[in-house]
C-alpha positions as a Markdown table, in Angstrom:
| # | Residue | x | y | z |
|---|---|---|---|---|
| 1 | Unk | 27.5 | 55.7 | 2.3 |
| 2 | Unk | 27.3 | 55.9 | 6.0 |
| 3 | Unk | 29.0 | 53.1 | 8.6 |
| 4 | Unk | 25.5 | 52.4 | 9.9 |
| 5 | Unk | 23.7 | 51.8 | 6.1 |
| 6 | Unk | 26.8 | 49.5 | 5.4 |
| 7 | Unk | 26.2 | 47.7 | 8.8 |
| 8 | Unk | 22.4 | 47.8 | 7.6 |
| 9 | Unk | 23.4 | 45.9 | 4.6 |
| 10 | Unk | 25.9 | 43.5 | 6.0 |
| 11 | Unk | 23.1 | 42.2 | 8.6 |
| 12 | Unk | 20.6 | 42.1 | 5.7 |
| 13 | Unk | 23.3 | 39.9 | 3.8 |
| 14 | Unk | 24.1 | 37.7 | 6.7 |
| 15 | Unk | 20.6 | 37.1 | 7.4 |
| 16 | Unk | 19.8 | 36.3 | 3.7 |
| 17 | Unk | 22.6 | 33.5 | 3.4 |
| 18 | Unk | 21.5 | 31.9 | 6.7 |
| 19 | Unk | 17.9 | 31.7 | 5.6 |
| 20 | Unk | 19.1 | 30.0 | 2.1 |
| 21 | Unk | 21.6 | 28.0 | 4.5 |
| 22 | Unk | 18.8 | 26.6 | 6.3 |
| 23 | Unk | 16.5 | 25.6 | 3.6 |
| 24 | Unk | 19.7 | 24.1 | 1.5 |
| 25 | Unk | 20.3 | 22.2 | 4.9 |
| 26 | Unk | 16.2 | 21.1 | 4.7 |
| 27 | Unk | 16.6 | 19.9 | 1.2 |
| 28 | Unk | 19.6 | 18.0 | 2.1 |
| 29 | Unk | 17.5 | 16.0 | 4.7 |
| 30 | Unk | 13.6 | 17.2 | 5.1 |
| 31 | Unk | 12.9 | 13.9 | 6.6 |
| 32 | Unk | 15.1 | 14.8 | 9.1 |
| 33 | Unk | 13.8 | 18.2 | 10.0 |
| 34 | Unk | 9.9 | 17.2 | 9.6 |
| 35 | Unk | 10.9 | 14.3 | 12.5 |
| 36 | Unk | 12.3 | 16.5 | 14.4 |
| 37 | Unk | 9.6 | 18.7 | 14.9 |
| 38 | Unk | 7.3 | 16.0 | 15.1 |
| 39 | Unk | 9.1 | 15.2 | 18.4 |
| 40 | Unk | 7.6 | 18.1 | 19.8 |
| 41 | Unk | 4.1 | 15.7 | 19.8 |
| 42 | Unk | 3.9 | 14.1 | 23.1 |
| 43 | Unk | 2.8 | 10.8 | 21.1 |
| 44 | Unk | 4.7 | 10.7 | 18.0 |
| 45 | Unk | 7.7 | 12.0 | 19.9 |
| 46 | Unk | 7.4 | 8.7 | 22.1 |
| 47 | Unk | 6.9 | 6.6 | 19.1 |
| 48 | Unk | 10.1 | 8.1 | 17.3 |
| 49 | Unk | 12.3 | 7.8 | 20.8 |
| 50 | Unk | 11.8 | 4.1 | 21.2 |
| 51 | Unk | 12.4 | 2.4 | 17.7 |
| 52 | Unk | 13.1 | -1.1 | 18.8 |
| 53 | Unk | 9.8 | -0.7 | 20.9 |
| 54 | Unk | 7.6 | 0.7 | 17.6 |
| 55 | Unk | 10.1 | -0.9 | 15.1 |
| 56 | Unk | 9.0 | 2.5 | 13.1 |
| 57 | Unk | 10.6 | 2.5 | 9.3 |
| 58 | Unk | 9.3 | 6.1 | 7.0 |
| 59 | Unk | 10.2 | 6.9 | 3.7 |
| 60 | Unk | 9.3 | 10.0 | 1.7 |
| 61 | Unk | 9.9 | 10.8 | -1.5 |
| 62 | Unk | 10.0 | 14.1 | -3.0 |
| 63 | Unk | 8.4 | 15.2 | -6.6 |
| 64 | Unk | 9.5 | 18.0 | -8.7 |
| 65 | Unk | 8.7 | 18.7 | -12.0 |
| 66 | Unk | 10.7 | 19.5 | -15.1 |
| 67 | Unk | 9.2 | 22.2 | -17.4 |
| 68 | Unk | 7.4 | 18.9 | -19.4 |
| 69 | Unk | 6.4 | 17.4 | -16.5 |
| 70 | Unk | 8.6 | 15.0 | -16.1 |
| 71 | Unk | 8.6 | 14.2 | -12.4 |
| 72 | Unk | 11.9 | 13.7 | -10.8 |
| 73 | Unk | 11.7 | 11.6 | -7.5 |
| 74 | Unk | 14.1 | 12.0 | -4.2 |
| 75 | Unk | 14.0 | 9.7 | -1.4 |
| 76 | Unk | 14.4 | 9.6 | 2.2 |
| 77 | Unk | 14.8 | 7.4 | 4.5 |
| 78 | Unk | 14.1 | 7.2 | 8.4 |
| 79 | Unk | 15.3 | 3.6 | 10.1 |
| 80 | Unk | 14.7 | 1.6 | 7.0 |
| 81 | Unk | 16.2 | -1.9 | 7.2 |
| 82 | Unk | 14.6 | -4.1 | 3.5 |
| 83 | Unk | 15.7 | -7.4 | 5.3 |
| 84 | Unk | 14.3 | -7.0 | 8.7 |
| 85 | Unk | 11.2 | -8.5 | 9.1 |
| 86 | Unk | 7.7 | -6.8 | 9.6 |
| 87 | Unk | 4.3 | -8.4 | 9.0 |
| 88 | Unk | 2.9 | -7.0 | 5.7 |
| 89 | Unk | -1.0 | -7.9 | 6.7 |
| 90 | Unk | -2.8 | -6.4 | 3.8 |
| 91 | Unk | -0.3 | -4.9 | 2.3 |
| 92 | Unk | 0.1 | -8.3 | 0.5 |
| 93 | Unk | -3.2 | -7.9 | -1.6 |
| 94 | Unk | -1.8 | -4.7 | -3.5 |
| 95 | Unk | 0.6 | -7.4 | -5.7 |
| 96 | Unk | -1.6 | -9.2 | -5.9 |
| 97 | Unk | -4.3 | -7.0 | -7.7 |
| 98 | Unk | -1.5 | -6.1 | -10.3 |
| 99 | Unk | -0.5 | -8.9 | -10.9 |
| 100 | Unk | -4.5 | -10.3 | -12.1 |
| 101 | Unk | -4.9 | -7.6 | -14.1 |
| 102 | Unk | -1.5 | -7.7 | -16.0 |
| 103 | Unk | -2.7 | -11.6 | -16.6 |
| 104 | Unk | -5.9 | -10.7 | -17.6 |
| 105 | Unk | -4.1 | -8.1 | -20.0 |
| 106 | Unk | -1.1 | -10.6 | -21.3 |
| 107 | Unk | -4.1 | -13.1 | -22.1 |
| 108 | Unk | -6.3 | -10.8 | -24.0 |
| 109 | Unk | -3.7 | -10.2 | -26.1 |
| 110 | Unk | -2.3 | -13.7 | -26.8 |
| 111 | Unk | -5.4 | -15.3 | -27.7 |
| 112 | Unk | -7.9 | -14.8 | -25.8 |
| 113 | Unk | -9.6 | -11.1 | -26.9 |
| 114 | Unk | -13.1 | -11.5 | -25.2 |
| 115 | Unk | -11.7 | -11.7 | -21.8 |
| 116 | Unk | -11.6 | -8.7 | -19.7 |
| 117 | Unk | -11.2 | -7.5 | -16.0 |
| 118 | Unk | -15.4 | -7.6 | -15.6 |
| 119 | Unk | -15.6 | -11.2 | -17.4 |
| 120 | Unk | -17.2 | -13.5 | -14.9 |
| 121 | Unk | -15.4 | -16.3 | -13.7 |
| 122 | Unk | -16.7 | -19.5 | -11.5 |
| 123 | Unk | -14.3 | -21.4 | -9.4 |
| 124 | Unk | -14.5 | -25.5 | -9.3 |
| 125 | Unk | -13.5 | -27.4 | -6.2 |
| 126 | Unk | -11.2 | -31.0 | -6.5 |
| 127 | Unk | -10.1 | -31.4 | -2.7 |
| 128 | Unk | -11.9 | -31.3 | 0.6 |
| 129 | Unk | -10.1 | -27.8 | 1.3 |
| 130 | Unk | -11.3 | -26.2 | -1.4 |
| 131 | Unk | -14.5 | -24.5 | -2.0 |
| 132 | Unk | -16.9 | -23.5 | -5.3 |
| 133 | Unk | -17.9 | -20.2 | -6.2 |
| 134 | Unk | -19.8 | -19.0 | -8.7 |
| 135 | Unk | -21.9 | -15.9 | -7.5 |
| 136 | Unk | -21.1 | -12.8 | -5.5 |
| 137 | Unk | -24.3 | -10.6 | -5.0 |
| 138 | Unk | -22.4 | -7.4 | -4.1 |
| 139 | Unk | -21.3 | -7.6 | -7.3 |
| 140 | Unk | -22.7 | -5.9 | -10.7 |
| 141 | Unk | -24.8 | -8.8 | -12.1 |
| 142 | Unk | -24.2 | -10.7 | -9.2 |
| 143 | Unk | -21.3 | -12.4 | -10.8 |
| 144 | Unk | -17.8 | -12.5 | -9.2 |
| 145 | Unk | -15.4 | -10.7 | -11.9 |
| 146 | Unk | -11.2 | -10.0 | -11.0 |
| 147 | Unk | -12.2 | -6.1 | -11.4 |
| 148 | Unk | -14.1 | -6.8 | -8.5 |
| 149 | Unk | -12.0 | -8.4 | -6.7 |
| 150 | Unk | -9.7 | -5.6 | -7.3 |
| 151 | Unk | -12.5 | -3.2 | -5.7 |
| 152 | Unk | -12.7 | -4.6 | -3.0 |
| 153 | Unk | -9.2 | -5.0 | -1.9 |
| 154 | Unk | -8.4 | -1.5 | -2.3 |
| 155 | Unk | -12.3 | -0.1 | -1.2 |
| 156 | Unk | -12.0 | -2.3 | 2.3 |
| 157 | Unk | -8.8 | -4.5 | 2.0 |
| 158 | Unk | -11.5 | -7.2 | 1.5 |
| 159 | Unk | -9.7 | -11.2 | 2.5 |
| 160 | Unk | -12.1 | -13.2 | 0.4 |
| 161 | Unk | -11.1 | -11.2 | -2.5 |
| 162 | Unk | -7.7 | -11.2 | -1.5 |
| 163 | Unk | -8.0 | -15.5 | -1.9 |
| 164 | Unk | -9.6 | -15.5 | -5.3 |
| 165 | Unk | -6.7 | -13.3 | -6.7 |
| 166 | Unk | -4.6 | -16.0 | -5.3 |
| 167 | Unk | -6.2 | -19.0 | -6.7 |
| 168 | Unk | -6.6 | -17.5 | -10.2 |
| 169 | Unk | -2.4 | -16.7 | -9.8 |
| 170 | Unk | -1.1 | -19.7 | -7.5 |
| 171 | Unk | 2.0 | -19.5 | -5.8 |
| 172 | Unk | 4.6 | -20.7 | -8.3 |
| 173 | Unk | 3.3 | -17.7 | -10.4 |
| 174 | Unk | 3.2 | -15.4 | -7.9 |
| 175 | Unk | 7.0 | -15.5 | -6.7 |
| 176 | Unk | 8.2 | -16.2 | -9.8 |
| 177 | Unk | 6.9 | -13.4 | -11.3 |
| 178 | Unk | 7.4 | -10.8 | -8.7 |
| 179 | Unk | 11.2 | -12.1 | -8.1 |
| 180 | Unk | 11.3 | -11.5 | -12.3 |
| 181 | Unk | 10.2 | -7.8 | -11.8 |
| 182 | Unk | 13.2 | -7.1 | -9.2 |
| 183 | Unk | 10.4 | -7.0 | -5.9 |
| 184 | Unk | 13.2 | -9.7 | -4.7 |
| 185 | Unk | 12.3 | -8.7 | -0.3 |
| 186 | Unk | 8.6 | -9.8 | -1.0 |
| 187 | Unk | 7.2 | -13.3 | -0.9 |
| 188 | Unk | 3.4 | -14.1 | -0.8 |
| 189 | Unk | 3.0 | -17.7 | 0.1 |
| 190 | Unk | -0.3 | -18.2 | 2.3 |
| 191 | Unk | -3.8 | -16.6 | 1.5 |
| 192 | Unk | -5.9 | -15.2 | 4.8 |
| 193 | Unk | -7.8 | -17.3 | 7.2 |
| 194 | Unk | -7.6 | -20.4 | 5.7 |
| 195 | Unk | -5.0 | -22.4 | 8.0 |
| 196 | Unk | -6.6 | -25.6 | 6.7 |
| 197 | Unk | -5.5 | -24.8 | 3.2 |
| 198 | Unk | -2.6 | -26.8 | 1.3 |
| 199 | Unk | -1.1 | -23.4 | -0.1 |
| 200 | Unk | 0.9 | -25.4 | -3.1 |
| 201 | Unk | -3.1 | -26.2 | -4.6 |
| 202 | Unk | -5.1 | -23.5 | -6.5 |
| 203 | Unk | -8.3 | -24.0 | -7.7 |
| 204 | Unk | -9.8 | -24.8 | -11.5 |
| 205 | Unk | -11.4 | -21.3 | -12.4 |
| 206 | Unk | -13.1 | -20.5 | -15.7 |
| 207 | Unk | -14.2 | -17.3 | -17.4 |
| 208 | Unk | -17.5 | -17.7 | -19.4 |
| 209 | Unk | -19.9 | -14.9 | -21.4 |
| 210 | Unk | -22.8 | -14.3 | -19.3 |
| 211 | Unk | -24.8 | -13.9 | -22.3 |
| 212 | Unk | -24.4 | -17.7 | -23.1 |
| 213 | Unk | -22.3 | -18.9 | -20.7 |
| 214 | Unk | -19.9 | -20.2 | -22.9 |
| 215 | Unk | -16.4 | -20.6 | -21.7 |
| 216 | Unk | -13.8 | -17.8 | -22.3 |
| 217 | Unk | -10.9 | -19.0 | -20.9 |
| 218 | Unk | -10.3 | -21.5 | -18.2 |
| 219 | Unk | -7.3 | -23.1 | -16.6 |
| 220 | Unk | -6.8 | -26.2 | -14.4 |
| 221 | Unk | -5.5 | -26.4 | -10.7 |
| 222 | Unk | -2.7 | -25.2 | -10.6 |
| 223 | Unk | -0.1 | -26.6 | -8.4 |
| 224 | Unk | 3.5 | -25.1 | -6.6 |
| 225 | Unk | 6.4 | -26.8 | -6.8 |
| 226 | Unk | 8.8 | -24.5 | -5.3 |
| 227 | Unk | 9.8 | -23.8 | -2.3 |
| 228 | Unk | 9.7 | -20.2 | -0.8 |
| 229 | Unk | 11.6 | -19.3 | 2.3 |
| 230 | Unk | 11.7 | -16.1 | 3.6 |
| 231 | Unk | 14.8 | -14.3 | 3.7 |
| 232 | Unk | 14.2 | -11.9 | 6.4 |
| 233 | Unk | 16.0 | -11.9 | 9.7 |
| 234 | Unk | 14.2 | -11.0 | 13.2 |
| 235 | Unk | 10.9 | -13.1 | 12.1 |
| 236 | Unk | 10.5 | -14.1 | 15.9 |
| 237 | Unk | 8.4 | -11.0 | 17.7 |
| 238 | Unk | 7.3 | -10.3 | 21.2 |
| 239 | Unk | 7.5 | -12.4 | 24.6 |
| 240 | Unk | 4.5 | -14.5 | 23.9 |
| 241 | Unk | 1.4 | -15.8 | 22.1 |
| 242 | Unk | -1.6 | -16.9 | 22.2 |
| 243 | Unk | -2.1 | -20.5 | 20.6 |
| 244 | Unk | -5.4 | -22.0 | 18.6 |
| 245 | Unk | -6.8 | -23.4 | 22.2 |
| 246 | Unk | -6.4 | -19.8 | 24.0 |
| 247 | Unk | -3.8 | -20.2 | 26.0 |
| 248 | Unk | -0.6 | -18.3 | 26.1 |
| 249 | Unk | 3.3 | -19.4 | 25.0 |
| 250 | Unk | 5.5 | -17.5 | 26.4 |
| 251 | Unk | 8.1 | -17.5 | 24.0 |
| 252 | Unk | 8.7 | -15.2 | 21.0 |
| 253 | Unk | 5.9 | -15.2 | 17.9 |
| 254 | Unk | 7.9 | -16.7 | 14.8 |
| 255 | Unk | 6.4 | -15.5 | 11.4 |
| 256 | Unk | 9.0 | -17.1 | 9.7 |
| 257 | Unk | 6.6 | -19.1 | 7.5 |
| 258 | Unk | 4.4 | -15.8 | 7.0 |
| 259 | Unk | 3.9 | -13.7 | 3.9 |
| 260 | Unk | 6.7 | -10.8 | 3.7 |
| 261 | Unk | 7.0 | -7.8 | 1.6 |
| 262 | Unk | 10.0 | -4.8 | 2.6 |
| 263 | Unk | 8.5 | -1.3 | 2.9 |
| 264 | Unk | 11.4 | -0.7 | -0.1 |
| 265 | Unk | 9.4 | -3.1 | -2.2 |
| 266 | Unk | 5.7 | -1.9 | -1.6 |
| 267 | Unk | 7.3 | 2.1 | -2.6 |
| 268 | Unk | 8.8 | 0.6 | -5.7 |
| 269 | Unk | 5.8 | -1.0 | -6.6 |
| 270 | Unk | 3.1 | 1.7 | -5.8 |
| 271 | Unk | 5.5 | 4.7 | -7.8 |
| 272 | Unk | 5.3 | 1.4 | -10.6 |
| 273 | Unk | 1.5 | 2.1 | -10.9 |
| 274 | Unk | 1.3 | 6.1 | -10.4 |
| 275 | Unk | 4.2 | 6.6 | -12.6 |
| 276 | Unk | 4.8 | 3.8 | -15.1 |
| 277 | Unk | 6.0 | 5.3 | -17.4 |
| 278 | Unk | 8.6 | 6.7 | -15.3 |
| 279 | Unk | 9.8 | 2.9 | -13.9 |
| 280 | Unk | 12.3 | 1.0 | -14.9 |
| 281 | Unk | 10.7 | -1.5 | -17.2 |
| 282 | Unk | 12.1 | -4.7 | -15.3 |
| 283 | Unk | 9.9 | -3.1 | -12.3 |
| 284 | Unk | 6.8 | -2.4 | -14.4 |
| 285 | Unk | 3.3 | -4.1 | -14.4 |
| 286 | Unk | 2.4 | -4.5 | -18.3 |
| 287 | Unk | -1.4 | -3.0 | -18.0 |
| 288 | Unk | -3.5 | -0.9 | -20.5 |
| 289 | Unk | -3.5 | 2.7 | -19.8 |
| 290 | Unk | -7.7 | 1.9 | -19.0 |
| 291 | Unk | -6.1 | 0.0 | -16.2 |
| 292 | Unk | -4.1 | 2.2 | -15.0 |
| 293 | Unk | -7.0 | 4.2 | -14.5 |
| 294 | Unk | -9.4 | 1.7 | -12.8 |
| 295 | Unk | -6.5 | 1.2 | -10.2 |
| 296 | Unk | -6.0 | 5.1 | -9.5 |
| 297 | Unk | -9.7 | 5.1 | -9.2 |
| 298 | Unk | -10.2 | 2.4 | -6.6 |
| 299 | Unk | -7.0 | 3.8 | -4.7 |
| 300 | Unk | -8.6 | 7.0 | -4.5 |
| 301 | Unk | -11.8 | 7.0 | -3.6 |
| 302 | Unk | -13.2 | 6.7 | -0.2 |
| 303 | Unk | -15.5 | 3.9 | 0.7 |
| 304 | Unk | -18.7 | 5.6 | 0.4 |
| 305 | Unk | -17.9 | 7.1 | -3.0 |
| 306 | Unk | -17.6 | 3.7 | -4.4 |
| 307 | Unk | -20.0 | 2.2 | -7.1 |
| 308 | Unk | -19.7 | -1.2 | -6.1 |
| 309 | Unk | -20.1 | -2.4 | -3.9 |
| 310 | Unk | -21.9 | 0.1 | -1.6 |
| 311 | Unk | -20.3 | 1.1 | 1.7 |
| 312 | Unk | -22.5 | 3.0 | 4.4 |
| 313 | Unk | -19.6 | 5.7 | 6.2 |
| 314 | Unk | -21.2 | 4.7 | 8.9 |
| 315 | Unk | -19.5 | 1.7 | 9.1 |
| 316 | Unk | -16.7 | 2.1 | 6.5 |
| 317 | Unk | -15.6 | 6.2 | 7.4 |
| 318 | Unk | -13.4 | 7.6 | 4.8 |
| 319 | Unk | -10.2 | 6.9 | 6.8 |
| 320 | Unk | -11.0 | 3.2 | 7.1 |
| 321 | Unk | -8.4 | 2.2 | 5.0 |
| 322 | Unk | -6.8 | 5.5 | 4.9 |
| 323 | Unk | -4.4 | 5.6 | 7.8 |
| 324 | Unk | -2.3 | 8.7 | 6.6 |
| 325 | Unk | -5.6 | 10.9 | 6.7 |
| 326 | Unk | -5.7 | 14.0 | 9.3 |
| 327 | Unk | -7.4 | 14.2 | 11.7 |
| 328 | Unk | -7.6 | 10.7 | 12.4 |
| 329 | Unk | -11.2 | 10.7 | 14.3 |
| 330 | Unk | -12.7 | 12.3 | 11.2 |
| 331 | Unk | -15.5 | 9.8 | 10.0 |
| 332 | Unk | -16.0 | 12.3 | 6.5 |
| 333 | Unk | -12.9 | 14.4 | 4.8 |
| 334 | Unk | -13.6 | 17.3 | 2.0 |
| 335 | Unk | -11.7 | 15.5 | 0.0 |
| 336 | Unk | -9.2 | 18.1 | -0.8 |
| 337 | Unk | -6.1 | 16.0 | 0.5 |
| 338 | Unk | -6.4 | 12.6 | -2.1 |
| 339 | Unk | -4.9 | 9.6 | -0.9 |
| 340 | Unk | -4.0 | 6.8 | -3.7 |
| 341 | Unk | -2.9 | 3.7 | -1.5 |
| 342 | Unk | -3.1 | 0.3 | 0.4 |
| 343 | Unk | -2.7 | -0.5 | 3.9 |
| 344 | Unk | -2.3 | -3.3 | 5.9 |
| 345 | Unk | -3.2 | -3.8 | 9.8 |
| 346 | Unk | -2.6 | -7.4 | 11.6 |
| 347 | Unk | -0.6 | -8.8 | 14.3 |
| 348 | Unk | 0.1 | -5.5 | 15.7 |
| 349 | Unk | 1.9 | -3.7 | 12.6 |
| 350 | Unk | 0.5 | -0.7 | 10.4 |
| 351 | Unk | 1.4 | 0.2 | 7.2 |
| 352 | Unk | 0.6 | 2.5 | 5.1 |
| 353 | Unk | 2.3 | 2.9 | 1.6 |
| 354 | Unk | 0.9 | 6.2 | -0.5 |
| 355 | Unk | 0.9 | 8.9 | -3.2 |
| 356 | Unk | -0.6 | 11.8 | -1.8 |
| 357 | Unk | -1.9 | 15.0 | -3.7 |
| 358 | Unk | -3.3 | 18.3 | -3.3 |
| 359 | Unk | -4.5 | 19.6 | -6.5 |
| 360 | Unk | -5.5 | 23.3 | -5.0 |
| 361 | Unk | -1.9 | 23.9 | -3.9 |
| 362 | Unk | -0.3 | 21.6 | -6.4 |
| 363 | Unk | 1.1 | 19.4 | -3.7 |
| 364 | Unk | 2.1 | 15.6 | -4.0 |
| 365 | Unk | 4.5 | 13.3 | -2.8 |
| 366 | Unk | 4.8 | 9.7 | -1.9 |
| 367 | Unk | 5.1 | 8.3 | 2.2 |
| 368 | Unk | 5.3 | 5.4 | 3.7 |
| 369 | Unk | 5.2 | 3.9 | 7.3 |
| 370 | Unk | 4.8 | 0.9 | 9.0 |
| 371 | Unk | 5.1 | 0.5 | 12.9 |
| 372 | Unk | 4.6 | -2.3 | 15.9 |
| 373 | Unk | 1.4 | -1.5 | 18.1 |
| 374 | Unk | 2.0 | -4.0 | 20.9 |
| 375 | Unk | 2.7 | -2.7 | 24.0 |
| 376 | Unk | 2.0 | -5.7 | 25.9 |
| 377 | Unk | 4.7 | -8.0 | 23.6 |
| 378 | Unk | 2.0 | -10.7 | 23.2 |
| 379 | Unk | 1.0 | -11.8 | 19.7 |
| 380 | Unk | -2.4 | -13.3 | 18.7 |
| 381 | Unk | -4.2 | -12.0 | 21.7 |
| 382 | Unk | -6.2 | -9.3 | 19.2 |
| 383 | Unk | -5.1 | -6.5 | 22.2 |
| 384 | Unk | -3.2 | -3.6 | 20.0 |
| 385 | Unk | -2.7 | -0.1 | 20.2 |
| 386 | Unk | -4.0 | 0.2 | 16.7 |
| 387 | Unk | -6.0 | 3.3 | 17.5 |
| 388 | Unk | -4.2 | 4.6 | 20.7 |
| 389 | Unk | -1.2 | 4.7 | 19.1 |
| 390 | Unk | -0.8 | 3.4 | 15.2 |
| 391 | Unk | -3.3 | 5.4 | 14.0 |
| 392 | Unk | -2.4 | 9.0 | 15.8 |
| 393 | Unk | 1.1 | 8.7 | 14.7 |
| 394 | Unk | 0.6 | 8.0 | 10.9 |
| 395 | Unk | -1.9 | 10.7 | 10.7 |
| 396 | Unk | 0.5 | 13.1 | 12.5 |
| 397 | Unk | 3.7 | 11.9 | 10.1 |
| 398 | Unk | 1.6 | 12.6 | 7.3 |
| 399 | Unk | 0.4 | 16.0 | 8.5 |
| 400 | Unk | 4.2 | 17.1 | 9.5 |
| 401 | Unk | 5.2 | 16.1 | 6.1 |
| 402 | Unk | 2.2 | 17.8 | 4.3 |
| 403 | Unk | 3.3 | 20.7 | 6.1 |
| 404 | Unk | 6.1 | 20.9 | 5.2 |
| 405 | Unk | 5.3 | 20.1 | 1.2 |
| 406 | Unk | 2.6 | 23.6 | 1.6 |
| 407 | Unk | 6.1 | 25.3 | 2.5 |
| 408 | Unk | 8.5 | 23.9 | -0.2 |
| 409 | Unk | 8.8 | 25.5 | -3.5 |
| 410 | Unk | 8.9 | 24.3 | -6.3 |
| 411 | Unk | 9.7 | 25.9 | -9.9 |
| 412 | Unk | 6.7 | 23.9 | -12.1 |
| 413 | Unk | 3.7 | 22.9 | -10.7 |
| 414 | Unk | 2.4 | 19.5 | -11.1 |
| 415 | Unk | -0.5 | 18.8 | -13.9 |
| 416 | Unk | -2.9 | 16.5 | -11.2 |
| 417 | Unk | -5.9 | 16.5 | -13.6 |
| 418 | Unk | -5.4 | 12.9 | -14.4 |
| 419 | Unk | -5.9 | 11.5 | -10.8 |
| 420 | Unk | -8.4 | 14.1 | -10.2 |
| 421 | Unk | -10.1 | 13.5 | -13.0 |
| 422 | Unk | -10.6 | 9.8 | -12.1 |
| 423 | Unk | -11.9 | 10.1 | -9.1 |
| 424 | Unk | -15.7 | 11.9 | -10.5 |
């Protein structure tokens, strides 16, 4: 064999070891690599450079598959910090949800086997704060049901749904029960836009057959006792506010007495309801497999697919609660890129917390994001850079990382019939 054939060879060697080099080095820390080319965008570049400024915290997590399908999960982190504080907005509504359907569930089958997720419910009112309801005409039937309640908080992240859930849980049960299931950074202790509200009180509600309107179950107010404190440090945001008469404080925001839920918390719980099979049980929400099911649907779809309600895309565009959806400014998507999640948007801070799949290419993965919009350091004042800047960078994450799941192989391809399936 000549010298040059053998040098041939050697440089074909070389070149075949650096290549496997490099992609062992990717798998050691593909967070790492994706954010670093994302630096090359002027915007998420700027957003990346300046974490105390955008307070940004990702994680992704990796899926592969064993030959049975058996998914096997790998985490990374980017400036995640489960004890500092962020607002959760929205994100709050997702416990929530799982937690009135695993009641619902736990009830049916200790006693109570005519109730049900679409069984309507009426709320009563005992104190001046609290209000009756009975009737809900975006609703099937016109009658207010926990299913769809559950609709609307993952369709549109609706609030008034988001404070039923809470007066059919109260807060006692709420933390108790969440603190049980090992979601120990997350504390739900005030529903939305009711500042007049004694938070301890939850209203009498009662589930009744339509057909008769006899009662199915029904409980009376309920009533914390407890004390919650948030554990969280840095609560106290920003060089100013604006108070309930308009005018600005200029000292920091304090959300010490707001709700809070860690980004490590929401990723636990959302892989608890794609995957629970695959979560530790103390982590798990006991739901029927139906249930399952109606959650994946309502996570899935976008507004205007939804039954009910009805949502016009003209006013509710596909990435309305989508924020991890590229391009951002797209009002319709092909839906080829599925997006099973909840966000939350208040007080400056985005998040984003999702299982993502591409059933063409076999692709999924989880990610999520949360980051400070506030360029102006003034809480309360409803000027953000929600779309200037929130928006732009979680759609750009979430293409970088998309990108780079197209590229990665992987030896078993994922079976994504069930979520797809859902979803018609």
């Amino acid at each position: 064999m000549s010298k040059q054939i053998l040098w041939l060879l050697l440089v074909a060697g070389c070149w075949s070891a650096c290549a496997s080099w490099q992609w062992s080095a990717h798998r050691r820390d593909p967070l790492g690599t994706i954010l670093e080319a994302l630096q090359k965008d002027s915007l998420a570049g700027n957003v990346l450079r300046h974490p105390q400024t955008y307070r940004v915290q990702i994680l992704y997590t990796q899926i592969d598959r064993q030959a049975d399908g058996t998914p096997l999960f790998r985490t990374f982190e980017h400036n995640v910090d489960s004890t500092r504080y962020f607002y959760p907005a929205s994100m709050v509504k997702m416990p929530l949800a799982l937690l009135a359907l695993e009641k619902i569930h736990r009830l049916r089958q200790n006693g109570y086997p005519e109730l049900h997720r679409d069984t309507p419910y009426r709320i009563d009112s005992l104190r001046p704060f609290q209000q009756r309801y009975a009737a809900d005409t975006t609703a099937p039937g016109n009658l207010p049901s926990i299913a769809h309640d559950v609709r609307q908080v993952f369709m549109v992240s609706d609030n008034p749904a988001y404070n039923r859930l809470f007066e059919f849980l109260g807060i006692d049960y709420i933390n108790q029960t969440l603190g049980d299931k090992g979601y120990t950074r997350t504390g739900i202790v005030h529903r939305f836009y009711a500042p007049q509200r004694d938070q301890r009180f939850a209203s009498p509600i009662e589930f009744y057959n339509p057909a008769d309107g006899r009662s199915v179950y029904r409980e009376a107010e309920k009533v914390g006792h407890q004390t919650w404190k948030n554990p969280q440090h840095s609560t106290a945001l920003g060089r100013g506010w604006i108070n309930a008469a308009g005018e600005l404080v200029q000292k920091p925001f304090d959300m010490q007495t707001k709700n809070w839920f860690a980004l490590t918390d929401m990723e636990k719980m959302l892989r608890a309801i794609i995957f629970p099979e695959y979560t530790p049980e103390q982590n798990r929400f006991h739901l029927s497999q139906d249930d399952y099911r109606f959650l994946w649907r309502y996570m899935g779809l976008f507004p205007r697919e939804c039954d009910w309600p009805r949502y016009d895309s003209t006013h509710y565009p596909d990435h309305y609660v989508k924020y991890f959806l590229f391009p951002p400014d797209r009002r319709t998507h092909d839906g080829s890129l599925r997006v099973f999640n909840k966000v939350g948007q208040a007080y400056g801070t985005m998040t984003d917390v999702a299982y993502i799949i591409d059933v063409e290419h076999g692709i999924e993965f989880f990610l999520a994001a949360t980051l400070l919009c506030n360029s102006d350091e003034i809480f309360n004042d409803d000027r953000y850079d929600y779309d200037s800047v929130g928006r732009p960078f979680l759609a750009a994450l979430c293409r970088a990382v998309y990108d780079y799941e197209r590229r990665r192989p992987r030896k078993y391809r994922p079976d994504l019939r069930p979520f797809e399936a859902v979803l018609r």
